[in-house]
N, C-alpha and C positions, 0 to 999 in steps of 0.2 A: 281202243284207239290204236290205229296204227303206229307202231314203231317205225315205220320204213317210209311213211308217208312224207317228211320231208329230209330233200338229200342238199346237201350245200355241195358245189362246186367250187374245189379248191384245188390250185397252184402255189406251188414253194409257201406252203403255210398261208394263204392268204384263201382269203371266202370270196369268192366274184359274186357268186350270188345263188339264191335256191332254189331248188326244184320242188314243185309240189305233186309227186306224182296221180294223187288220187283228181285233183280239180285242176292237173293239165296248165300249171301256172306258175309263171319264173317270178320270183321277188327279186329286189336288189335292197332290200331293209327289212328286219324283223325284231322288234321290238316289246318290251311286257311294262304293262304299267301295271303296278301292287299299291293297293290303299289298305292301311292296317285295322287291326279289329281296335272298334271304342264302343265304351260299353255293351251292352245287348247286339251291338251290329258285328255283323262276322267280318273279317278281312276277308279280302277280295282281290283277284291278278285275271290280267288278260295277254295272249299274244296277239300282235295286230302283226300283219305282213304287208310291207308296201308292194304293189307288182312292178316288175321294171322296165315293162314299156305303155307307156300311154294308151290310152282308146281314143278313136280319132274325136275332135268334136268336145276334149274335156282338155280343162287346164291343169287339174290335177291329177296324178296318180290313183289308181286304185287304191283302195286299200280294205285289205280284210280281217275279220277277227277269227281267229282261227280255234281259240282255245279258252276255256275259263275255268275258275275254281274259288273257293271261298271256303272257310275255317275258322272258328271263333275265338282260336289259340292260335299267339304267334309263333309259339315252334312249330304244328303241322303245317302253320302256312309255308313259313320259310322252307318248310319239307317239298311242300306240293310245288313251289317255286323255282328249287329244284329240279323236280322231277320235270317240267314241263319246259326248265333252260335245255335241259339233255335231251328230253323227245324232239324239238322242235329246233333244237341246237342253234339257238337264243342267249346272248351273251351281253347282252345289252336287257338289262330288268334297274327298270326306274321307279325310285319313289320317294316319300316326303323322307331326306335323309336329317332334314332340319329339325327332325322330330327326338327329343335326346331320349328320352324314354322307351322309343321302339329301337332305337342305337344300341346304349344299353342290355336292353334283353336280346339285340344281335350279337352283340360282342361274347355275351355269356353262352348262346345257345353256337356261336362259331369254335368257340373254348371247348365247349363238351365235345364237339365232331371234331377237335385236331384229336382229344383224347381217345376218341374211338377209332380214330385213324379212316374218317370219312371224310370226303370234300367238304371246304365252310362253303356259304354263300353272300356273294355279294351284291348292293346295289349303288347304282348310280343316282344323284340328285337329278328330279324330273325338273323341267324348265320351270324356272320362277321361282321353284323350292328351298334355292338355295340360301334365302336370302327372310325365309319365313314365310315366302307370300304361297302362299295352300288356296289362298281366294283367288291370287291375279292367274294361278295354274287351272283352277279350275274354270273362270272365266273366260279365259281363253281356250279352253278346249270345248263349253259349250258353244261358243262362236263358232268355232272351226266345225262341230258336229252339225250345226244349223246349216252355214254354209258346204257341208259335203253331202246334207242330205236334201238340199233342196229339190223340189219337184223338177225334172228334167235334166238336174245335171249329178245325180247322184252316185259318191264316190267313195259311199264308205258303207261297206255291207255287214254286217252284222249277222247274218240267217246262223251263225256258227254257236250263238251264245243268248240263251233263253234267258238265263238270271239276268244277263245286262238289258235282254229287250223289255223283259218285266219292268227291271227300273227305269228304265227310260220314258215307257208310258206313263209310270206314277208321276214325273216330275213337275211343280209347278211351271207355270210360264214365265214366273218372274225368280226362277230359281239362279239365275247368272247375277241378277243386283241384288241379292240378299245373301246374308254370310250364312249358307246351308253346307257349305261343302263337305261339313262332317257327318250329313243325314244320309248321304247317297254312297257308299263306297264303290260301288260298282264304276259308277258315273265316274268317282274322283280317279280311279284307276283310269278307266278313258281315257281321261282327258291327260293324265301323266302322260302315257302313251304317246297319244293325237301330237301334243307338244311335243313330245320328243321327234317324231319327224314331220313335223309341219313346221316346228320354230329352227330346226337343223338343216341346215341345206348340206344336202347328199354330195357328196364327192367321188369320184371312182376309185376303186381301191385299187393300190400299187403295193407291191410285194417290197418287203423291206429291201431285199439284193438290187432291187433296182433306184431305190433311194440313194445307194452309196455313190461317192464321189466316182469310182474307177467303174461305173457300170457304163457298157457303150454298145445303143441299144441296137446300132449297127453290127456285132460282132457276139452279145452278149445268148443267143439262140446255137449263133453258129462254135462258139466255142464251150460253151456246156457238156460237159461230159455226160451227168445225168439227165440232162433235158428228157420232160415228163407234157405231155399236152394236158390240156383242162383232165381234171379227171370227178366223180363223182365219190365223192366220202362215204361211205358205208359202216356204221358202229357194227362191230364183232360183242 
C-alpha cells in the first residue's frame, strides 16, 4: 500500500481537503467506520472518502472505499486502526461507542500504549450509536447503500474492498427489518461510515485564526508575516 497515496492539503493547521494521487481524486471528507469482533466473527474497519465535487447529472457525492481490514482480536484491530488513521490521515474513525465492553478493553489497551509511550486510539459514536440504537444505524445505512447503488445513479464504489463485496452478496433481502446487524460486520462498519456523512452535513473548514473576533478578512493576508499558500502535507 502506498504510504504517499494520499496527501491532505492543509493551511494554518487546517485540512481543506485531500488529494488521492494514485486515482487522480480530491475529497473533501474521509471517514472509517469499525464494527468489533463478537464471537467467531472477526472485527472489521473501512475508509470511505467522499469526493469534493460532484459529477454532473447526480445528487450525491461520490464516495469511495479506499481501505479495509479485519482481526478477531480487539487489540490488533485497534492496532490496524491505527495504522490505516495515519496511512490515509483519517481522524474521524466511528463506531458503536455505546458498546461498554469493547470501551472497557479500549481504555485498558489505550493504558498499556500511554505506558509504552505509543499514541492511544480514539473513536467517535457513529450516527444513532449513541443512544444504543446499532439497528436504527444500521438500517439506515442499508437504505443509503440501496439508494447510492441504484442502477443509473450509482455513487458508492466499493471495487477497493473484497471482504465488504463478499459480504454484501451474502446479505439477505430482508436483512434491514430484521435484528441481523451483529451477523454482518463488515456491513455494520459500512453503514457507521455511510452515516457518518450522509446523516452530517459537510461544512467548509475555516481555520481557527479566522474564527477569532479581531480577524479582518480584509487586511488578515495582507498583514501576515508568515503568510504560507495552500500547501500539500507530506509525513517524513
Amino acid at each position: 500500500m502506498n504510504p504517499d497515496r494520499i496527501q491532505p492539503v492543509i493551511a494554518y493547521d487546517t485540512v481543506f481537503h485531500w488529494i488521492d494521487q494514485e486515482a487522480k481524486r480530491t475529497y473533501r471528507r474521509i471517514s472509517a467506520g469499525i464494527a468489533w469482533p463478537i464471537g467467531i466473527l472477526p472485527g472489521y474497519a473501512v475508509i470511505l472518502a467522499e469526493e469534493k465535487y460532484k459529477e454532473a447529472g447526480f445528487s450525491d457525492h461520490i464516495i469511495h472505499a479506499l481501505a479495509e481490514t479485519e482481526s478477531p482480536t480487539f487489540d490488533d484491530l485497534f492496532r490496524k486502526c491505527r495504522d490505516l488513521s495515519k496511512l490515509f490521515h483519517c481522524e474521524d474513525l466511528r463506531a458503536d461507542t455505546s458498546n461498554e465492553a469493547a470501551m472497557e478493553i479500549l481504555h485498558r489497551f489505550n493504558r498499556q500504549q500511554q505506558e509504552e509511550r505509543r499514541p492511544p486510539i480514539h473513536f467517535g459514536a457513529a450516527s444513532f450509536t449513541h443512544l444504543g440504537e446499532l439497528k436504527t444505524c444500521f438500517a439506515y445505512g442499508i437504505q443509503r447503500i440501496a439508494d447510492r447503488t441504484a442502477t443509473g445513479r450509482k455513487t458508492l464504489n466499493l471495487d477497493g474492498c473484497p471482504i465488504l463485496q463478499r459480504c454484501l452478496a451474502t446479505v439477505p433481502s430482508d436483512t434491514a427489518t430484521g435484528d441481523k446487524a451483529t451477523e454482518y460486520p463488515p456491513l455494520v462498519a459500512l453503514c457507521m461510515a455511510l452515516a457518518t456523512l450522509d446523516n452530517h452535513p459537510y461544512h467548509e473548514p475555516i481555520p481557527e485564526i479566522m474564527q477569532k473576533k479581531e480577524y479582518n478578512p480584509l487586511t488578515f493576508w495582507r498583514d501576515r508575516a508568515d503568510h504560507r499558500p495552500l500547501h500539500s502535507y507530506r509525513q517524513r
